[in-house]
NUKEDO-421255 format. One record per residue (C-alpha): chain; y, z, x. Coordinates in Angstrom, 1 decimal. Example, Ala and Ser with C-alpha at 12.3 -4.5 7.8 and 13.67 -1.06 7.14 Angstrom:
2
<atom chain="A" yy="-4.5" zz="7.8" xx="12.3"/>
<atom chain="A" yy="-1.1" zz="7.1" xx="13.7"/>
***
This chain:
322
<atom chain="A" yy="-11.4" zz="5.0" xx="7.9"/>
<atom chain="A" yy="-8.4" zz="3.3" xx="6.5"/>
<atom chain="A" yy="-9.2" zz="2.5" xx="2.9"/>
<atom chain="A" yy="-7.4" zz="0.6" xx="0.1"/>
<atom chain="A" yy="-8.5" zz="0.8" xx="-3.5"/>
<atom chain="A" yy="-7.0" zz="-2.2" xx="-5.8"/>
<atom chain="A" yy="-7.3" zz="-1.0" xx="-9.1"/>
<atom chain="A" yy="-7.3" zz="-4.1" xx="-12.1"/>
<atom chain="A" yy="-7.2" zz="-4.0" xx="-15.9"/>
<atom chain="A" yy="-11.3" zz="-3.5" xx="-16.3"/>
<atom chain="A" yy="-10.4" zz="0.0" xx="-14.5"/>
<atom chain="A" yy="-8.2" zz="1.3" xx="-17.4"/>
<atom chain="A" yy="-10.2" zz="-0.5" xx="-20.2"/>
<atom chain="A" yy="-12.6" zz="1.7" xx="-19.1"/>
<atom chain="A" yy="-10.5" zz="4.7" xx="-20.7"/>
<atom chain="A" yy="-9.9" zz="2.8" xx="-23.5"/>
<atom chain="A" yy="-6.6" zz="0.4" xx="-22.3"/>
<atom chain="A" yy="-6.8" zz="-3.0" xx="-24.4"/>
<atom chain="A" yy="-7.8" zz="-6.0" xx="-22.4"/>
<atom chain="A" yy="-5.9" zz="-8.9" xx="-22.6"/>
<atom chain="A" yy="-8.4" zz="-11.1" xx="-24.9"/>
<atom chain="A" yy="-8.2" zz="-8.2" xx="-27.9"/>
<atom chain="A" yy="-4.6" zz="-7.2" xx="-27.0"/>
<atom chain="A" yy="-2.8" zz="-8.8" xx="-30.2"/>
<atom chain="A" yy="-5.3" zz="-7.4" xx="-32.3"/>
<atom chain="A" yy="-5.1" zz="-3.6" xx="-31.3"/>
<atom chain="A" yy="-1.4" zz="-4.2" xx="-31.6"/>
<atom chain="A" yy="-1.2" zz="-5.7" xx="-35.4"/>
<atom chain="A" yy="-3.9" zz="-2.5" xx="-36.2"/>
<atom chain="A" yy="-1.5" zz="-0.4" xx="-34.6"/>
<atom chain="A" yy="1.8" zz="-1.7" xx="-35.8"/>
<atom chain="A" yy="1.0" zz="-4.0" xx="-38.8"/>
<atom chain="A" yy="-1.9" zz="-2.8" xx="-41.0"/>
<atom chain="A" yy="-1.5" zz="0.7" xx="-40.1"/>
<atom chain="A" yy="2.6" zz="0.2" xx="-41.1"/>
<atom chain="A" yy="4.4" zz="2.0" xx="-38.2"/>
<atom chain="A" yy="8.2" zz="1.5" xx="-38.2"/>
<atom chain="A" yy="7.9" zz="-0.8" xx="-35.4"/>
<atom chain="A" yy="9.3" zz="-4.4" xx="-35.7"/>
<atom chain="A" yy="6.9" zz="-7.0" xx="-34.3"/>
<atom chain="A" yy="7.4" zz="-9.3" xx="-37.1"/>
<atom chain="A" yy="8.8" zz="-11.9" xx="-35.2"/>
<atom chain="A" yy="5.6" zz="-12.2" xx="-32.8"/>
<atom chain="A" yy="3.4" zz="-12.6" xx="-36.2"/>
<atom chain="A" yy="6.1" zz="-15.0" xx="-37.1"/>
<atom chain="A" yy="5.6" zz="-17.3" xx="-34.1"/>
<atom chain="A" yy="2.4" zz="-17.3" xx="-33.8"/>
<atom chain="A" yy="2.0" zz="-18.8" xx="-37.7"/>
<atom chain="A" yy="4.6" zz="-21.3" xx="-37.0"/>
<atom chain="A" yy="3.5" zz="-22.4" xx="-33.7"/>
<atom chain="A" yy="-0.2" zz="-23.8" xx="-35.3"/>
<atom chain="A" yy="1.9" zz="-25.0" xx="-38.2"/>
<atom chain="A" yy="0.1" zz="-24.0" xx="-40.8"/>
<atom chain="A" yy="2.6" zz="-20.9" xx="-41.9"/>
<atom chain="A" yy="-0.6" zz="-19.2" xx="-43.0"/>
<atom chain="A" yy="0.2" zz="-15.8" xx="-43.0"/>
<atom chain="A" yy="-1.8" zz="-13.3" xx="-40.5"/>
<atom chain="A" yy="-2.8" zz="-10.8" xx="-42.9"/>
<atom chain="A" yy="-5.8" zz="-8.7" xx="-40.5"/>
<atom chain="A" yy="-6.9" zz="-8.1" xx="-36.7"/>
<atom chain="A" yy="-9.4" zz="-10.5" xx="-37.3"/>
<atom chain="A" yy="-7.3" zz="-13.5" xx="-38.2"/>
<atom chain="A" yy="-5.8" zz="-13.3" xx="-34.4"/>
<atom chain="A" yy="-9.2" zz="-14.8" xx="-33.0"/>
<atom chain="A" yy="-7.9" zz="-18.0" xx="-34.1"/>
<atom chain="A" yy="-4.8" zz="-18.1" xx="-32.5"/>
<atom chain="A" yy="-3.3" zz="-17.8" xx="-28.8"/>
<atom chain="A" yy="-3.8" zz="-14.5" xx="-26.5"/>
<atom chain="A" yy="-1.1" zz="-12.4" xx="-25.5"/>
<atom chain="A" yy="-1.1" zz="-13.8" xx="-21.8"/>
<atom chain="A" yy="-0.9" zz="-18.0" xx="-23.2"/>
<atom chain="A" yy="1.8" zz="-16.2" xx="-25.6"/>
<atom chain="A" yy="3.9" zz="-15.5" xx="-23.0"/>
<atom chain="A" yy="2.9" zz="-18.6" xx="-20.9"/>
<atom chain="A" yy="4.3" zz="-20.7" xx="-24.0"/>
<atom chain="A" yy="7.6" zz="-18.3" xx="-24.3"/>
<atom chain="A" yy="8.4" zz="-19.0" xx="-20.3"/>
<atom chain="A" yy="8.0" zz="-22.5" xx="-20.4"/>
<atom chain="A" yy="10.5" zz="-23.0" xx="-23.2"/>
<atom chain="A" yy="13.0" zz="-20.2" xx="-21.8"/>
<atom chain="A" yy="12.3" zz="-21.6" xx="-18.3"/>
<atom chain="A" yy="12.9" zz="-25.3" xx="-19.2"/>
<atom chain="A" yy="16.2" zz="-24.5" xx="-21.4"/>
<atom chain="A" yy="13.9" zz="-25.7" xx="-24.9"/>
<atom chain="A" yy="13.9" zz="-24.9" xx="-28.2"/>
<atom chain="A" yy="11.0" zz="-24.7" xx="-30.2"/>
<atom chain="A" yy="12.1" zz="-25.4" xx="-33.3"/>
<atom chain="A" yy="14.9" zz="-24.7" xx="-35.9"/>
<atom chain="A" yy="13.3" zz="-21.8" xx="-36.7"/>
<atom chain="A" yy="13.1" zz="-20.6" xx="-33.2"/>
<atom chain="A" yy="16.1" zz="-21.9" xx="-31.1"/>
<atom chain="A" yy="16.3" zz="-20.2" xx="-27.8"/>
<atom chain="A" yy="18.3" zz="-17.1" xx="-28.6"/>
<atom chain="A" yy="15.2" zz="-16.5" xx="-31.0"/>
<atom chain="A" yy="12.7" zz="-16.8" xx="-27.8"/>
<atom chain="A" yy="14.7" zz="-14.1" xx="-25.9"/>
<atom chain="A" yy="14.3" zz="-11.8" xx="-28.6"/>
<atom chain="A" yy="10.6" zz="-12.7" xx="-29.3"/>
<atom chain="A" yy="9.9" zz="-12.4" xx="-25.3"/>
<atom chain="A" yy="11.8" zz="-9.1" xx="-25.7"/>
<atom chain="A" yy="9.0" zz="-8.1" xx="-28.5"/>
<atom chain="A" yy="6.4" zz="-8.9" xx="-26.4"/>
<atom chain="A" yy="7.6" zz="-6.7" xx="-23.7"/>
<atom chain="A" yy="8.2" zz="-3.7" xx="-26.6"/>
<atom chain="A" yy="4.4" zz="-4.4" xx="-27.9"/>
<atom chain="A" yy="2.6" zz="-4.2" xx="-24.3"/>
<atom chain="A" yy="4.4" zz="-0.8" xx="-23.3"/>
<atom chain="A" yy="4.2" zz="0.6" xx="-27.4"/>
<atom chain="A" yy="0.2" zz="-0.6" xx="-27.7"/>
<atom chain="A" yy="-0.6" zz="1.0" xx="-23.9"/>
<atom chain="A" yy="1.1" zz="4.4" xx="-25.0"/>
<atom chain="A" yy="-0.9" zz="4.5" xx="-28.1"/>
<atom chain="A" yy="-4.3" zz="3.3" xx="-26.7"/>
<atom chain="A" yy="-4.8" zz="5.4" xx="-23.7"/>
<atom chain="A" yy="-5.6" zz="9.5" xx="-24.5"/>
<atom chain="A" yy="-3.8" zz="12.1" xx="-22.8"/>
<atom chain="A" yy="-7.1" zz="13.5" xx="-21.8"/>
<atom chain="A" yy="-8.6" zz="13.6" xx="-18.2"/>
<atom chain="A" yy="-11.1" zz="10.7" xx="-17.8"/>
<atom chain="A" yy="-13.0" zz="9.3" xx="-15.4"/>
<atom chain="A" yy="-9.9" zz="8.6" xx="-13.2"/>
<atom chain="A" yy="-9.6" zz="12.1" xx="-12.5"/>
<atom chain="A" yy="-13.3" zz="11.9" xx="-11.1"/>
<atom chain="A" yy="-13.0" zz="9.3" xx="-9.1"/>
<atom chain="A" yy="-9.5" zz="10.0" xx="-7.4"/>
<atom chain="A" yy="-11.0" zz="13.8" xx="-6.5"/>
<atom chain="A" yy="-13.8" zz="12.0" xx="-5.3"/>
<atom chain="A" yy="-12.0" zz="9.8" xx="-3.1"/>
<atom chain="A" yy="-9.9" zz="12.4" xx="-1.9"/>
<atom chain="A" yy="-12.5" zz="15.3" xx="-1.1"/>
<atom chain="A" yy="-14.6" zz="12.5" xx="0.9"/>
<atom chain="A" yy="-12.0" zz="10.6" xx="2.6"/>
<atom chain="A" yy="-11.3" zz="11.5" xx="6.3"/>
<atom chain="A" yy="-7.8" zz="9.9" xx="5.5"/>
<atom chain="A" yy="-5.3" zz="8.9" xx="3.2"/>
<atom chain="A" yy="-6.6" zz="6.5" xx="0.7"/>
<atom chain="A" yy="-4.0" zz="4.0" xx="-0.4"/>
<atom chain="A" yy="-3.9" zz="2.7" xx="-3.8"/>
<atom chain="A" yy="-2.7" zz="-0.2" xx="-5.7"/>
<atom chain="A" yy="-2.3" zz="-1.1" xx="-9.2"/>
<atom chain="A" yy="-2.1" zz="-4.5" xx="-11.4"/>
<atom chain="A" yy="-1.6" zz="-2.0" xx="-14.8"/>
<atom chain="A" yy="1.4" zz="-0.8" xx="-16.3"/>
<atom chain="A" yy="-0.5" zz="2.7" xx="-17.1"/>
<atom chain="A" yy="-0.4" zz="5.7" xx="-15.7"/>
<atom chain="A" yy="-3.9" zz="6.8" xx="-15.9"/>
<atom chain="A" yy="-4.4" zz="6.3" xx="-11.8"/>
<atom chain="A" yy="-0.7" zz="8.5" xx="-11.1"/>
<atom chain="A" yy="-1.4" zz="11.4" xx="-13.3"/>
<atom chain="A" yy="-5.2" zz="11.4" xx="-11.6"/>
<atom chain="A" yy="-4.0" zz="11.7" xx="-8.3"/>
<atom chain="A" yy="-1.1" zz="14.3" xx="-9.1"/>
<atom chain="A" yy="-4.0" zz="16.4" xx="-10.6"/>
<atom chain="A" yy="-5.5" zz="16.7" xx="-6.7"/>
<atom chain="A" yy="-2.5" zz="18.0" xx="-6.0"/>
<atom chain="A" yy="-0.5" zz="15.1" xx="-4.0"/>
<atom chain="A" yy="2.6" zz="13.3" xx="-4.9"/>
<atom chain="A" yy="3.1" zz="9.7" xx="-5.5"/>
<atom chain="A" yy="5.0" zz="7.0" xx="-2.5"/>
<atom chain="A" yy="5.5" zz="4.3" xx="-5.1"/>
<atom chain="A" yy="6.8" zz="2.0" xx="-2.1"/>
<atom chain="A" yy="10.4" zz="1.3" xx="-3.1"/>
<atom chain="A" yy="11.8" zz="2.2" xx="0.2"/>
<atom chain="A" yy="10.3" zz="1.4" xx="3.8"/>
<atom chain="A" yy="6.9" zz="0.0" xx="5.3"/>
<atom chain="A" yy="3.9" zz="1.3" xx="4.4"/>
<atom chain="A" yy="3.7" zz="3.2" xx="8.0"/>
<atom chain="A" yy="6.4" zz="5.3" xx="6.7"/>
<atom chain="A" yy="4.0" zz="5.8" xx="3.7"/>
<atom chain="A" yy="1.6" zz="7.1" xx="5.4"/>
<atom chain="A" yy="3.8" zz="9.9" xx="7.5"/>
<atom chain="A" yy="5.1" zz="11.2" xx="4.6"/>
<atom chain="A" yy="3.1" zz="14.5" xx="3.8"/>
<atom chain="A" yy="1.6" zz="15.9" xx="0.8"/>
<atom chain="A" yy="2.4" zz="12.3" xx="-0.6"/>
<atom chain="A" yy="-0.5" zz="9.1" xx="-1.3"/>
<atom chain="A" yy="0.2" zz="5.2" xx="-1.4"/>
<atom chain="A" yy="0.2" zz="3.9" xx="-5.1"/>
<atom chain="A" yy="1.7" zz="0.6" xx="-4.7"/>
<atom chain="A" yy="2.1" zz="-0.6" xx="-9.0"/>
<atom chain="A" yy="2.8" zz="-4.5" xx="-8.2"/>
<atom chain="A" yy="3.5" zz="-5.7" xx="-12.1"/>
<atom chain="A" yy="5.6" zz="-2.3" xx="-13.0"/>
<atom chain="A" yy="4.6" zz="0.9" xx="-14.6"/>
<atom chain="A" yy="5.3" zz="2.5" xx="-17.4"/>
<atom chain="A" yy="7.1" zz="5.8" xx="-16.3"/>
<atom chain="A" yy="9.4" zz="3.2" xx="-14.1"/>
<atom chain="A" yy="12.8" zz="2.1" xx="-15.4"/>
<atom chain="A" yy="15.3" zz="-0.3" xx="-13.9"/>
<atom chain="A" yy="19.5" zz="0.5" xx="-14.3"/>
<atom chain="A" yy="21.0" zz="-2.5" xx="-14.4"/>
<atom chain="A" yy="24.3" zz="-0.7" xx="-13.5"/>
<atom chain="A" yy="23.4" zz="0.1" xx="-9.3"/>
<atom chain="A" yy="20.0" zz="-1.5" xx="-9.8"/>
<atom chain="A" yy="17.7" zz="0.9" xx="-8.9"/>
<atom chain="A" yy="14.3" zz="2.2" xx="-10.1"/>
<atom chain="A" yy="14.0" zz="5.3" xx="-11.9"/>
<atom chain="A" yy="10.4" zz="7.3" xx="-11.5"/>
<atom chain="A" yy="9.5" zz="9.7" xx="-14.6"/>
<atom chain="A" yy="6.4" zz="12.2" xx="-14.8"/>
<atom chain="A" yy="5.6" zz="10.5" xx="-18.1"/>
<atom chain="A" yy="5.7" zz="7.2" xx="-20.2"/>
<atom chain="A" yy="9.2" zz="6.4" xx="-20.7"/>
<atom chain="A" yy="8.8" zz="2.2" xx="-21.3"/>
<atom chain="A" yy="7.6" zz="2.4" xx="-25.1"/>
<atom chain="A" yy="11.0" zz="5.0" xx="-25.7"/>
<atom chain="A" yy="13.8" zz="2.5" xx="-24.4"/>
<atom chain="A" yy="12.9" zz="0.2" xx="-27.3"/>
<atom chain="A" yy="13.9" zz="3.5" xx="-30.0"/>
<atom chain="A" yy="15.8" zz="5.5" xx="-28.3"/>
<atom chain="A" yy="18.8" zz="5.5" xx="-25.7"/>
<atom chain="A" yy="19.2" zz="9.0" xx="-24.2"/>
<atom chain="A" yy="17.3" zz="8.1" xx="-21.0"/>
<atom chain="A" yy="19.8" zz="8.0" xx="-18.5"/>
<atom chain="A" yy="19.2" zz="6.7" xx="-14.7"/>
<atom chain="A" yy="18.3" zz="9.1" xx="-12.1"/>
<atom chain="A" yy="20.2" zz="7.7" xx="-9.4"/>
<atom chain="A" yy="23.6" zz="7.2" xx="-10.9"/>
<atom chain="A" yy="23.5" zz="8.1" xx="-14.8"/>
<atom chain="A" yy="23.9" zz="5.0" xx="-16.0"/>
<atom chain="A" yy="22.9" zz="3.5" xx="-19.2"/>
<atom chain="A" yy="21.0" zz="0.6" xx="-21.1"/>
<atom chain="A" yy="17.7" zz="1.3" xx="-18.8"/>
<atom chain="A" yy="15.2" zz="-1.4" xx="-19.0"/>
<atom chain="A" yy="11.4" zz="-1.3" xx="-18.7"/>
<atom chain="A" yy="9.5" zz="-2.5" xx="-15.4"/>
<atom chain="A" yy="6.9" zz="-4.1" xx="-16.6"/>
<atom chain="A" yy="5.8" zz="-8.0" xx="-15.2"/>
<atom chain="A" yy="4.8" zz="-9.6" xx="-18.0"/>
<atom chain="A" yy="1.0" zz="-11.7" xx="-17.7"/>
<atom chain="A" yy="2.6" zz="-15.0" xx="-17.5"/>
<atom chain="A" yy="2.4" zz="-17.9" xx="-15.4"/>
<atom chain="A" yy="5.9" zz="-17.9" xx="-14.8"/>
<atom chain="A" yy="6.1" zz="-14.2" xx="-12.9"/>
<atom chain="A" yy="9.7" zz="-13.4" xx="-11.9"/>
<atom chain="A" yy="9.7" zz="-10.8" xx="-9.2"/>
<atom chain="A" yy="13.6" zz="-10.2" xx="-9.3"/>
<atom chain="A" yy="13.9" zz="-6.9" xx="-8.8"/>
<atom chain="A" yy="14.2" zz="-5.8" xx="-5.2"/>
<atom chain="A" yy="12.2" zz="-2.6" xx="-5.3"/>
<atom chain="A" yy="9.5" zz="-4.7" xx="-6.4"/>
<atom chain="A" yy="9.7" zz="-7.5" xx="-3.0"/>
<atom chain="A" yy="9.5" zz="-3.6" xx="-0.8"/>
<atom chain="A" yy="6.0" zz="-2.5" xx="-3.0"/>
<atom chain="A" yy="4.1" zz="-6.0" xx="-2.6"/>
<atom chain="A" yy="5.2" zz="-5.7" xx="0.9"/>
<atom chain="A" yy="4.0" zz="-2.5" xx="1.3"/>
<atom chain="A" yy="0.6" zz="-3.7" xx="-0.5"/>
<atom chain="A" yy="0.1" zz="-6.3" xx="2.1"/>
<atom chain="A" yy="0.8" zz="-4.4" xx="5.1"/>
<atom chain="A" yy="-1.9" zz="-1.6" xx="3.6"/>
<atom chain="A" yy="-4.8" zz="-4.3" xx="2.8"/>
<atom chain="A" yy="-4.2" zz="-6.0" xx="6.6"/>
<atom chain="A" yy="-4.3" zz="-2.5" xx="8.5"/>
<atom chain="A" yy="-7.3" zz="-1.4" xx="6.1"/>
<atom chain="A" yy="-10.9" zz="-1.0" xx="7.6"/>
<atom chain="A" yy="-12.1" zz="-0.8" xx="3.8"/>
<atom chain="A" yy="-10.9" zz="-2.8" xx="1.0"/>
<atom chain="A" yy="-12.4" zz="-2.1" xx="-2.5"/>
<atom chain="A" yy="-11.3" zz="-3.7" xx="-5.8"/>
<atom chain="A" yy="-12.2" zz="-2.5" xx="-9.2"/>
<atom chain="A" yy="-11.6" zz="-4.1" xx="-12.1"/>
<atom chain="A" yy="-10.1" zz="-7.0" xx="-11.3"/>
<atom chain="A" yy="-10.6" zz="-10.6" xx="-12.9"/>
<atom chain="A" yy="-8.8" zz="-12.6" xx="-10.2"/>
<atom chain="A" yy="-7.5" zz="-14.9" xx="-12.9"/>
<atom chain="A" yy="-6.2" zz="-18.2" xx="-11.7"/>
<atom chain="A" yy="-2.6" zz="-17.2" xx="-13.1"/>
<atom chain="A" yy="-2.6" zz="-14.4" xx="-10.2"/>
<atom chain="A" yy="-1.2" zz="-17.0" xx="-7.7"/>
<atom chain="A" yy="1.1" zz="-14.3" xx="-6.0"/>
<atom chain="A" yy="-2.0" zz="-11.8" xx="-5.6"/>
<atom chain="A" yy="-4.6" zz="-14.1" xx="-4.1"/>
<atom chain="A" yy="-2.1" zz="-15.4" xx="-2.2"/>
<atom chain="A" yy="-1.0" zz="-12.1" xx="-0.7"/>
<atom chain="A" yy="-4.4" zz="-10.0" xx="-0.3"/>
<atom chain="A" yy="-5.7" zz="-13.3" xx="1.1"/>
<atom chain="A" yy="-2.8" zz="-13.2" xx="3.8"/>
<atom chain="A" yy="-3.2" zz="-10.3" xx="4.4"/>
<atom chain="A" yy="-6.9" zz="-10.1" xx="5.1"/>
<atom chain="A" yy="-6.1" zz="-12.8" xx="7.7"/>
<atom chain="A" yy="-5.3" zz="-10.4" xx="11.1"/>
<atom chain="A" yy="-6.3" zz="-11.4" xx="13.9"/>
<atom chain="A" yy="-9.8" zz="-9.8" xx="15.6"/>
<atom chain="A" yy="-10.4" zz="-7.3" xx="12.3"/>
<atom chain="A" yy="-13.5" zz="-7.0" xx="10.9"/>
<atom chain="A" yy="-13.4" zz="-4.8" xx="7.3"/>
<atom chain="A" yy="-16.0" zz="-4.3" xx="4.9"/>
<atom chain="A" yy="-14.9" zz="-5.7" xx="1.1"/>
<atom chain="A" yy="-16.2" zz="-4.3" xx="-2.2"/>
<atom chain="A" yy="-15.7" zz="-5.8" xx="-5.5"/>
<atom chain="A" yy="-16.9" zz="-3.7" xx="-8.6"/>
<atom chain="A" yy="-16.6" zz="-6.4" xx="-12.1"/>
<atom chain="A" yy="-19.3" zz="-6.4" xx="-14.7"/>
<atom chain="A" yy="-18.4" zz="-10.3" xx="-14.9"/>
<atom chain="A" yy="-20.6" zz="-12.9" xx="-13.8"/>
<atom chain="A" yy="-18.5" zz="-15.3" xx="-13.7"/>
<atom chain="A" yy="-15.7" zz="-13.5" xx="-11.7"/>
<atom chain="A" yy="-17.9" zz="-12.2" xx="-9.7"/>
<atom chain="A" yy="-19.1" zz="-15.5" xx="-8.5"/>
<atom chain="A" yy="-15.4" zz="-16.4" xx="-8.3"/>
<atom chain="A" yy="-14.8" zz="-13.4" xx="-5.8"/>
<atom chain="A" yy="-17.8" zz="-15.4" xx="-3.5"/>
<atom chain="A" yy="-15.3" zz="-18.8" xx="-3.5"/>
<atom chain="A" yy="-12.6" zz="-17.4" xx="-2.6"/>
<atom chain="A" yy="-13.5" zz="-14.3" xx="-0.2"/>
<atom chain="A" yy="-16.8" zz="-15.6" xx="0.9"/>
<atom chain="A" yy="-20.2" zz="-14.4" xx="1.1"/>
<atom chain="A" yy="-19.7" zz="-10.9" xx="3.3"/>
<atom chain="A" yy="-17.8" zz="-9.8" xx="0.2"/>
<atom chain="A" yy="-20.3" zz="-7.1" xx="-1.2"/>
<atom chain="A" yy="-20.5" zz="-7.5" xx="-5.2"/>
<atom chain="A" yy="-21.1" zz="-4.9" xx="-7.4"/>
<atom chain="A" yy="-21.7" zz="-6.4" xx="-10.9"/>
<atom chain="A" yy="-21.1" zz="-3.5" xx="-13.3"/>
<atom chain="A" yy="-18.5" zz="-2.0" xx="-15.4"/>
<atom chain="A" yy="-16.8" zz="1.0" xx="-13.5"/>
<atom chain="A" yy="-17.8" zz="4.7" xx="-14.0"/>
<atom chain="A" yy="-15.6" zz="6.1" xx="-12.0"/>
<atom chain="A" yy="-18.5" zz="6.7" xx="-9.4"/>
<atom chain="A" yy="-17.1" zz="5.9" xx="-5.7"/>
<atom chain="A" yy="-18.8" zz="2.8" xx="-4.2"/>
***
């Protein structure tokens, strides 16, 4: 049985990733009250001038009152994408550099939330694995590399998908699908030859303090992180990337199983409904859907747009294999 695990945010929060409603808040912990040499001031900055009231943000708990880190971004696009200012105090040049931030903050707060340790990824990839009669393939909406390091510890490499179909995926030995469609955090882009670089470990969070990480492909310098940022406007301008959501779709329409854990399907998430529903749309192929979300309310949203054969499973996950 083909199978194809789609892995969303609720899977790593279960190891202790932020989520996207408490993200600012771990972040000013991290890098404001706790006083690590990091420069974020200019998101703190922006979000007191953007309600006008300049009052300063002086605890995690003020942030409740102000915007989440995925409208944050929304707000940033618009203004880049429309050629705006938003004020004197923030002419465009001054939104690059706060969008720029952003980016720094997601990949700095992810490698300080998530523990080194084994967790229940490691469980539920060696499940998968030992009970499978083939193959799994997995994808990934999260930067982390929780879900790689899980399945390296049963002993198989990673296809990332930069290069080829997803039939060439599965022919290449000792190797498993993770297809990563918003970046990763071990992944970084040369803007020399324009390739993408895989590391064994989180490399994102060090191109923002350090420059001795060279490319892998052709040495060059000034690497940049891969890392889609939860925005409205998603730009999908790296190549690589157009191969790995190609590959994604051409695993969910030959699966037999589809399984998706985690996942909020939030209305932003055009590109992903759009695709997984495409692709569930072969001709004559009947598959059974599984949808593990300890949300009501997305739950009942999986039922609108999938339909009523779409098994729900309304709890957190615990690693346990549906």
């Amino acid at each position: 049985m083909k199978t194809v695990y789609v892995m969303g945010a609720g899977a790593s929060a279960a190891e202790g990733a932020p989520v996207v409603r408490n993200f600012l808040r771990i972040a000013h912990r991290y890098f404001k009250e706790e006083r690590n040499d990091i420069d974020l001031e200019i998101v703190w900055e922006f979000l007191e001038y953007f309600y006008g009231t300049r009052k300063k943000i002086k605890s995690e708990d003020d942030l409740d009152k102000y915007l989440g880190i995925d409208e944050l971004f929304n707000i940033v696009d618009w203004y880049l994408l429309h050629n705006q200012a938003f004020s004197l105090r923030f002419p465009m040049p001054r939104l690059y550099e706060l969008k720029s931030a952003l980016v720094m903050m997601i990949s700095l707060t992810l490698e300080r939330s998530l523990p080194p340790d084994k967790g229940i990824h490691h469980s539920f990839v060696s499940e998968v694995m030992s009970s499978c009669d083939e193959r799994p393939t997995f994808i990934s909406l999260n930067y982390d590399i929780v879900l790689d390091k899980a399945v390296r510890a049963t002993g198989y490499g990673l296809e990332y998908g930069f290069y080829g179909s997803h039939d060439d995926h599965l022919k290449t030995r000792g190797k498993v699908p993770l297809y990563k469609l918003h970046g990763s955090l071990n992944w970084t882009l040369c803007p020399l030859c324009g390739e993408i670089s895989e590391h064994e470990e989180k490399v994102a969070h060090l191109l923002f303090t350090e420059s001795s990480i060279t490319c892998l492909n052709c040495g060059g310098e000034n690497l940049q992180s891969v890392i889609i940022a939860p925005t409205l406007y998603k730009s999908y301008n790296i190549s690589r990337l157009h191969n790995i959501w190609d590959s994604a779709g051409g695993a969910i329409s030959r699966s037999d199983r589809l399984v998706i854990i985690g996942y909020s399907l939030a209305p932003a998430d055009t590109s992903i409904i759009a695709t997984v529903k495409r692709a569930l749309n072969v001709p004559d192929r009947k598959r059974e859907m599984v949808v593990i979300n300890p949300s009501r309310r997305v739950c009942s949203r999986y039922r609108q747009i999938f339909g009523e054969e779409c098994r729900i499973i309304c709890a957190s996950f615990t690693g346990q294999v549906p």
